[in-house]
Every structure is written in structure tokens, then in C-alpha cells.
C-alpha positions as CSV (number, residue, x, y, z in Angstrom):
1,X,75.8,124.2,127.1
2,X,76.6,120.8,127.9
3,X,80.2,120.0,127.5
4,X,80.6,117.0,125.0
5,X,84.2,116.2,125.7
6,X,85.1,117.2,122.2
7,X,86.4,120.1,120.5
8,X,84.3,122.5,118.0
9,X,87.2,121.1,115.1
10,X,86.2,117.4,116.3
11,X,82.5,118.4,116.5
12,X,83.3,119.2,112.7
13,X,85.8,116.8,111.4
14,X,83.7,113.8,112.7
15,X,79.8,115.1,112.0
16,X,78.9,112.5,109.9
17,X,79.8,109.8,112.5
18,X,78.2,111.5,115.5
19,X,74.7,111.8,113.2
20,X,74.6,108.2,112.9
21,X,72.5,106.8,115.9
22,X,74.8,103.5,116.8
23,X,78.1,106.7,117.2
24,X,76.6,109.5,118.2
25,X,79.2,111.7,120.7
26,X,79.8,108.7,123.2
27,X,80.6,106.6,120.3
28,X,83.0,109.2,118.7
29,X,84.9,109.5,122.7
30,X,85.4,105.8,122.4
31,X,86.7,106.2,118.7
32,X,88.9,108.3,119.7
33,X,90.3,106.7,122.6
34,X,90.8,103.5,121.0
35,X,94.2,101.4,120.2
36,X,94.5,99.8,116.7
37,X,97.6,97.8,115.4
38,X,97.9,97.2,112.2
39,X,100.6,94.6,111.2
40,X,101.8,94.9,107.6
41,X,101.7,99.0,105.9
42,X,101.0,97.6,102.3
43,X,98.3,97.2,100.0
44,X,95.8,96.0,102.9
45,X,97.4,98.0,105.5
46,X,97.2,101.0,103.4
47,X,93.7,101.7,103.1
48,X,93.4,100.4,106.4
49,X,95.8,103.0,108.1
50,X,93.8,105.5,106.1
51,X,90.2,105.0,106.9
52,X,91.0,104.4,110.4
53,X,93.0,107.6,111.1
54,X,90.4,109.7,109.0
55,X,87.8,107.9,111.6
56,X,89.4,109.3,114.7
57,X,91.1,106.1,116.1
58,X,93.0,107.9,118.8
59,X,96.5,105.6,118.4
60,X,97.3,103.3,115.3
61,X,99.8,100.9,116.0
62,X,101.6,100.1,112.6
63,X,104.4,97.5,111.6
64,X,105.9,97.0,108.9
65,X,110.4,96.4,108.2
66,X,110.2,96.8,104.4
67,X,111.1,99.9,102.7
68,X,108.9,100.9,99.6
69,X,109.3,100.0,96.3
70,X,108.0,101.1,92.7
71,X,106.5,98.1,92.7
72,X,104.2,98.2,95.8
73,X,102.7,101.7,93.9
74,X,99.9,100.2,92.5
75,X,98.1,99.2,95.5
76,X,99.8,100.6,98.5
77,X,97.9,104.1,98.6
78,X,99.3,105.4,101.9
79,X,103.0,105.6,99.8
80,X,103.9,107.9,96.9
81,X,106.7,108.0,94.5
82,X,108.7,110.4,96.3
83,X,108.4,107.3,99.1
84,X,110.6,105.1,96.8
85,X,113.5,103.7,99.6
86,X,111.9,105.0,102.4
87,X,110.8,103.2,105.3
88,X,107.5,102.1,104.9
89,X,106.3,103.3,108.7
90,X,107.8,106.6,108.1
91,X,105.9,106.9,105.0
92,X,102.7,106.0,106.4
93,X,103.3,107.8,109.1
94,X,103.3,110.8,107.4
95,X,100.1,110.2,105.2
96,X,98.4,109.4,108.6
97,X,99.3,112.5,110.1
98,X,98.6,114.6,107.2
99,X,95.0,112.9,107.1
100,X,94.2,113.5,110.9
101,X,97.0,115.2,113.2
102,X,95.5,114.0,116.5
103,X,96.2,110.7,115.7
104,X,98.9,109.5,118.0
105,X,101.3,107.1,115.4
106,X,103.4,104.3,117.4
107,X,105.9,102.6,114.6
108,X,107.1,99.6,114.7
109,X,109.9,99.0,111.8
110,X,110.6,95.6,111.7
111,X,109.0,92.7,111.6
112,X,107.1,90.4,113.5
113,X,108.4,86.9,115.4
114,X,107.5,84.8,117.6
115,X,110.5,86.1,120.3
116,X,108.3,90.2,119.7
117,X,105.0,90.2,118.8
118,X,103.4,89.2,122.3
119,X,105.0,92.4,123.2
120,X,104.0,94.4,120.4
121,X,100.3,93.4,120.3
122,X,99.9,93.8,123.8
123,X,99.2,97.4,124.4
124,X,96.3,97.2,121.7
125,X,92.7,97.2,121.4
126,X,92.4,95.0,118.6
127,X,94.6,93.8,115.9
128,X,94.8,93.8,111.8
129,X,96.8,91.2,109.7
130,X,97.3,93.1,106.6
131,X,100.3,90.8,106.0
132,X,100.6,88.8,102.5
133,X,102.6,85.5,103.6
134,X,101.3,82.1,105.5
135,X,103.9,82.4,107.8
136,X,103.3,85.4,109.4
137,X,99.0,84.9,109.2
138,X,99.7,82.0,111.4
139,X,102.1,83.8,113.8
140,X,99.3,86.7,114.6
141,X,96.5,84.3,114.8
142,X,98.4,82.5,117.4
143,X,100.0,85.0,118.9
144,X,96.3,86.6,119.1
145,X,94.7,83.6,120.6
146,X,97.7,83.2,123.2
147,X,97.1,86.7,124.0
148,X,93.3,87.0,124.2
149,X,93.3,89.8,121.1
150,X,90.7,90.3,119.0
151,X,92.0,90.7,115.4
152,X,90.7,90.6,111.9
153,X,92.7,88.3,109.1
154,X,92.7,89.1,105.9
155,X,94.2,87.8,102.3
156,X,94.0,88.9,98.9
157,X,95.1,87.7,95.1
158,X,95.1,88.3,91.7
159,X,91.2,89.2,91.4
160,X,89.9,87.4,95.1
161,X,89.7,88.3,98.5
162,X,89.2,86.5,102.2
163,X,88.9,87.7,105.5
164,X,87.1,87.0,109.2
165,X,87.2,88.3,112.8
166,X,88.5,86.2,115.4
167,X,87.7,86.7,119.4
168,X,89.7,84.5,121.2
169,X,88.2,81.9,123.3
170,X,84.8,82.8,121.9
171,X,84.6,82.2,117.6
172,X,86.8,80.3,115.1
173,X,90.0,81.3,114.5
174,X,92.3,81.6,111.4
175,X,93.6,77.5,112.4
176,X,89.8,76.3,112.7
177,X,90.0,76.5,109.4
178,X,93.3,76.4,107.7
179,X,95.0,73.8,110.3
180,X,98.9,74.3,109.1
181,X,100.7,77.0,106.7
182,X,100.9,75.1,103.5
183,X,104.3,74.1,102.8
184,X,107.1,76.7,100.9
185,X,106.3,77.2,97.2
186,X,103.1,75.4,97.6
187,X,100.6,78.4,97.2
188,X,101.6,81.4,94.9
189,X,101.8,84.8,96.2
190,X,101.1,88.4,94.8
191,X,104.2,88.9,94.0
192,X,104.2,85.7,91.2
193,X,100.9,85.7,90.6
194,X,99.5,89.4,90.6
195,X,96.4,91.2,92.4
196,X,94.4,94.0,91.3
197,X,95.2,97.4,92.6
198,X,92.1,98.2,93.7
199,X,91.0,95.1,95.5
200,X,92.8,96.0,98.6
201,X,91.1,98.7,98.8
202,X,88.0,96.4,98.7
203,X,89.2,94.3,101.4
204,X,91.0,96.7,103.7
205,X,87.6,99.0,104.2
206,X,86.1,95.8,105.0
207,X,89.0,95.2,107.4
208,X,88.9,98.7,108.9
209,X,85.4,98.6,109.1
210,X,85.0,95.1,111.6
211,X,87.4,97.5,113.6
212,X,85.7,100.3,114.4
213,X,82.7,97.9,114.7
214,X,84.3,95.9,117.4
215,X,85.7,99.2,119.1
216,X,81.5,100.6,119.0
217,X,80.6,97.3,120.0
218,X,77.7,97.5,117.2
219,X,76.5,95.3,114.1
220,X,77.5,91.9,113.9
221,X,81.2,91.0,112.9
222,X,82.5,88.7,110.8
223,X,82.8,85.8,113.4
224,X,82.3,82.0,112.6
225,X,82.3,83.6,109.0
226,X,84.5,82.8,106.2
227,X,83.9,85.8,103.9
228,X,85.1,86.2,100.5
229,X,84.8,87.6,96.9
230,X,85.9,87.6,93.5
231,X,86.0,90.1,91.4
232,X,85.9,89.1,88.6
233,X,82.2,88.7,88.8
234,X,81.4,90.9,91.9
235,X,80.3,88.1,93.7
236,X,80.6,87.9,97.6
237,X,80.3,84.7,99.4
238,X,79.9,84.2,103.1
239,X,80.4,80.5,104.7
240,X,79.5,79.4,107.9
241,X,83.2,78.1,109.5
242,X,82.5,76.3,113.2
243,X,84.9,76.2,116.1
244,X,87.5,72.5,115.6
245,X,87.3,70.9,118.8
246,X,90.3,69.4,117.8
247,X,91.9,72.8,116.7
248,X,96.1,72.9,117.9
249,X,95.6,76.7,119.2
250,X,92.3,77.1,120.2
251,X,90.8,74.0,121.7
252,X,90.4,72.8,125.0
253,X,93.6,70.9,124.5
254,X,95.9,72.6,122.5
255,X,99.1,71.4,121.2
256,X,100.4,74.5,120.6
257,X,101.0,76.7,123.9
258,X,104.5,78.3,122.3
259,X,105.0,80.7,119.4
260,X,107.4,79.4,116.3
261,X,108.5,81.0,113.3
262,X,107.6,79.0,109.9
């Protein structure tokens, strides 16, 4: 027999991935070996955490200083009601594990700056904003770009979505397009404004999804691509976004070489 590197309960648990022809074995050993962070355990991290640990990723990185709230219920899967006050990596941590034991859970409970998250994304593979403000999108893209770390934004809202992959020094990144965080109280959040449970589900799969694509190194990702959806209407959209020569982080010049806070 020839010796797969994988147990008779992995042959089992990840079948359906080794049958497809771009996995197969050799893609379910690099599944499994892979290092995921995902920044933010809410409603995007949620599904994200989920899919990703049920997929075999061998260590999920997750971050996240909040505690969870009756409020965060209705889209924020990985928690339950018993979670109410509890941290939200502790919670997640134990969904995760209760979905796939092998999974090796690193917690990070707190948040990120600009003085921490160099270290925090450095040990990882490639990196998920499942965040919900400006200021802290802007931190991981930069932070990302600085680094050289692949990552995949994302954003939702009331009944819309938005998200695209970013390899440093080769695609667009998050500032190409959106050049400075809009200004406090500009833009409303979820919290004033609402989102539908269920579309962070919609987005995080896609989230999780450009992950494990980039870790197979198959399909094409989300790069130089705006992608987003309402709905409302079930309508996705995808817009070509080009590298800014001029762009502060990314450029051949670049006025930003530090990290800040916003």
C-alpha cells in the first residue's frame, strides 16, 4: 500500500476534497499544513473560522478583543447564547475545535495596532480582514503590503457586500482603490445602519474560499478585482480595479513606509 501521509479518519473526514482533481491527497497535505489568520471572530470571521477548520487548515490564527454580545447573535455563527460575556476567541475556539480537533487554534485577544500586528501576521500563510471598521481595513492592508502577506479584504452592510485579494507587490491593494479611511462619522456602520444575518455568510465563504484557493495555488483569485453584490436583487458585480502608480503604500514611491493608528 502506498503510504499517503494521512490517517484512515483524514482519508474519511476530507473525501470529498481529495476526489476533486485540483486537491487530490497532495492538495489535502498542503491544506493541512497551512497557516491562516483571521483578524476579526464576527459575523465575517465566523463563517470563515468555520469553513476553514472543517477544510483541514492545519493552524487558524484568530483575533479578535471583544467579548460577545446578544447582539452579534444574528450573524456571528461560530457564538451561541450560552457565549453571552465570553471572550469572543475562547468562543470560537471552541466551535473550531468541536468542528475539527486537529486543528491547531493560536488566539489572539486583543486587538490589532500598528505597534502588534507586524508581529502577529507574520507567522502566517495568508491573512483575512473580517474586521467591520475603516480604520482597522487600512491598518491590515498596510501592514500586509509592508509585510509581503497575501490577504483577502472584505466588507459588508445592510443588504451589500465587497471584497478582493491582494498580493503584495504584484495586484491592487485595498489603497489602489480607496486612497484614505473616510473621515469619523462619515460612512455608517452595521451597527447604525444594519446588515442581514445571512449575508456574512455570503461573503465569508467567498472569503474562505480565495484562501484555500491561494494555499492550492489553483483557480484564479480575486486580484485586480473589485467584487461585490447586493442582495437585494442577487446581483454580483465584478470591476476591473488597476494598480495606482501613485498609490501611498504600494507604489514605487510610497509615502507611507510606517504603520499609524486612524
Amino acid at each position: 500500500m502506498v503510504d499517503v501521509g494521512l490517517s484512515d479518519e483524514q482519508l474519511e473526514r476530507y473525501r470529498r476534497h481529495i476526489l476533486l482533481p485540483n486537491v487530490g491527497v497532495k492538495g489535502q497535505k498542503t491544506i493541512l499544513a497551512s497557516k491562516i489568520l483571521i483578524i476579526g471572530t464576527g459575523g465575517l470571521g465566523s463563517p470563515i473560522a468555520m469553513y476553514l477548520a472543517a477544510a483541514g487548515v492545519g493552524t487558524l490564527g484568530i483575533v479578535d478583543g471583544d467579548v460577545v454580545d446578544c447582539s452579534n447573535l444574528h450573524r456571528q455563527i461560530i457564538h451561541s447564547t450560552t457565549d453571552i460575556g465570553r471572550s469572543k476567541v475562547d468562543s470560537a475556539e471552541e466551535t473550531i475545535k468541536a468542528i475539527n480537533p486537529d486543528v491547531k487554534v493560536i488566539k489572539y485577544n486583543t486587538r490589532v495596532t500598528s505597534s502588534n500586528i507586524i508581529d502577529v501576521i507574520n507567522e502566517y500563510d495568508f491573512i483575512i480582514d473580517g474586521t467591520d471598521n475603516f480604520p482597522s481595513k487600512f491598518l491590515i492592508n498596510d501592514a500586509c503590503v509592508l509585510a509581503g502577506k497575501p490577504y483577502s479584504h472584505g466588507g459588508i452592510l445592510q443588504f451589500q457586500g465587497q471584497t478582493m485579494t491582494v498580493l503584495p507587490g504584484e495586484t491592487t491593494c485595498y489603497r489602489c482603490v480607496f486612497l484614505h479611511p473616510p473621515l469619523p462619522d462619515a460612512v455608517l456602520n452595521c451597527r447604525e445602519s444594519g446588515v442581514l444575518g445571512p449575508i456574512a455568510g455570503m461573503l465569508g465563504t467567498i472569503q474562505a474560499t480565495e484562501a484555500l484557493k491561494y494555499v492550492l495555488g489553483v483557480g484564479k483569485l480575486l486580484t485586480n478585482t473589485l467584487m461585490t453584490f447586493d442582495a437585494l436583487d442577487m446581483r454580483f458585480r465584478s470591476a476591473s480595479v488597476p494598480r495606482n502608480r501613485n498609490c501611498p503604500i504600494c507604489s514605487k514611491h510610497p509615502t507611507i513606509t510606517t504603520l499609524i493608528d486612524y
